[in-house]
LUMRO-806312 format. One record per residue (C-alpha): residue number from 0; residue in three letters; chain; z, y, x. Coordinates in steps of 0.2 Angstrom, whole numbers. Each point is the difference from the previous one (the first is absolute). Layout:
! LUMRO-806312
REC seq type mol    up north  east
REC NUM  ALA   A     Z     Y     X
...
! end
This chain:
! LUMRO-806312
REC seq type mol    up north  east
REC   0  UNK   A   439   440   469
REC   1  UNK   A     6   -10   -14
REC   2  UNK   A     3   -19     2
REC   3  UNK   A    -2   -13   -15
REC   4  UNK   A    17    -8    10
REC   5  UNK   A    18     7     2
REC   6  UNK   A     5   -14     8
REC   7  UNK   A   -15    -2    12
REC   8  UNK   A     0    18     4
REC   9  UNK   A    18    -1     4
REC  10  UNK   A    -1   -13    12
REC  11  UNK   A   -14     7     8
REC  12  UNK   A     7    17     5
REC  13  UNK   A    17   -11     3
REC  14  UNK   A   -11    -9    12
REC  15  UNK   A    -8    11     8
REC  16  UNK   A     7    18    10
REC  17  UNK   A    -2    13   -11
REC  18  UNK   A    11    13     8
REC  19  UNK   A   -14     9     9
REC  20  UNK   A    -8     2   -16
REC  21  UNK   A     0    17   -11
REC  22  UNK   A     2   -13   -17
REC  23  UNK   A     8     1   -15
REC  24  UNK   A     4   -10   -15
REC  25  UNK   A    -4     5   -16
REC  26  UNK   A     7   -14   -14
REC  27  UNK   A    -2   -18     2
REC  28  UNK   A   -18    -3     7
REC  29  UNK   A    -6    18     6
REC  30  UNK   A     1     7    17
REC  31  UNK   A    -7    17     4
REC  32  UNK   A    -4     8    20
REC  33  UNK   A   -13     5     9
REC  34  UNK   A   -16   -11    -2
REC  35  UNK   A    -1    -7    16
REC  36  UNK   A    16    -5     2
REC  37  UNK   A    -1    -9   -18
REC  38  UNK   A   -13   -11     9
REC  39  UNK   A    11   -10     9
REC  40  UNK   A    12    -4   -15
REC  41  UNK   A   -17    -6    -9
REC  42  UNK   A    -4   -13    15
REC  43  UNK   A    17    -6    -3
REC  44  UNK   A    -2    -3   -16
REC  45  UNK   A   -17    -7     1
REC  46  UNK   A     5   -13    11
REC  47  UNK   A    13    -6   -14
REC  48  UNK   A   -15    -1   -10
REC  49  UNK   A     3    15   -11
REC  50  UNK   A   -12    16    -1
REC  51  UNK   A     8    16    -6
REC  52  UNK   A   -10    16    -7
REC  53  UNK   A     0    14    12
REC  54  UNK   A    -4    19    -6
REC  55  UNK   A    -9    11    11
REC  56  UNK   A    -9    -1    15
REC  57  UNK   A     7    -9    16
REC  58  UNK   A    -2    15    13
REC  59  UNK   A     3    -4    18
REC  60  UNK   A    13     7    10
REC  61  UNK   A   -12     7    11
REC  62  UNK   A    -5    13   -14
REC  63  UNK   A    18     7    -4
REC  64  UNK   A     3     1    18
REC  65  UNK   A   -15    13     3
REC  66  UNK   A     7     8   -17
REC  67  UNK   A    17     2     8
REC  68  UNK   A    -7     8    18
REC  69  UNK   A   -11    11   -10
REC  70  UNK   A    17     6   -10
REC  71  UNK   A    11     3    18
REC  72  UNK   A   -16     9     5
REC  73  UNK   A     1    11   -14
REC  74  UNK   A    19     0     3
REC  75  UNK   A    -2     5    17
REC  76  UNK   A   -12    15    -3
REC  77  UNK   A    15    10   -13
REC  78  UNK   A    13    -5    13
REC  79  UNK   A    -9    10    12
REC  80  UNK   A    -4    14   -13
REC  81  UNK   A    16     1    -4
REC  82  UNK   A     4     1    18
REC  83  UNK   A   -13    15     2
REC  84  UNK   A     7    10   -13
REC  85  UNK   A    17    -3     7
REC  86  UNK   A    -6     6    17
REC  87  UNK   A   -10    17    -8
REC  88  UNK   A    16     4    -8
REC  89  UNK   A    14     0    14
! end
């Protein structure tokens, strides 16, 4: 996300609490993170009247949670292979 302010954007995320957020500055007026957390920082800084560029597509957390069960499942499946192998081998 890149804002036309340093000084808005500053006292936007000064403003609001950000430390449940996976942000990060880059330079003066750019913050980078996932897209859906991003959208809360734009509100923000909408209200103050100022309307930063955002790069990417604003994906819901609802779709990286079904991305992150799908990789424990997947996770779980070579734990218990491993766990086989272990057993046929003693």
């Amino acid at each position: 996300m890149l804002c036309d302010s340093e000084a808005i954007l500053e006292e936007s995320l000064l403003a609001m609490d950000t430390s449940k957020l996976h942000i990060q500055r880059i330079g003066d007026r750019a913050v980078v993170g996932p897209a859906y957390q991003l959208e809360a920082i734009r509100e923000a800084l909408q209200e103050r009247g100022t309307y930063p560029k955002v790069i990417g597509e604003l994906v819901p957390p609802s779709v990286l949670e079904e991305d992150e069960d799908e990789d424990d499942e997947a996770s779980d499946e070579e734990d218990d292979e491993e766990t086989s192998e272990q057993e046929e081998s003693a």
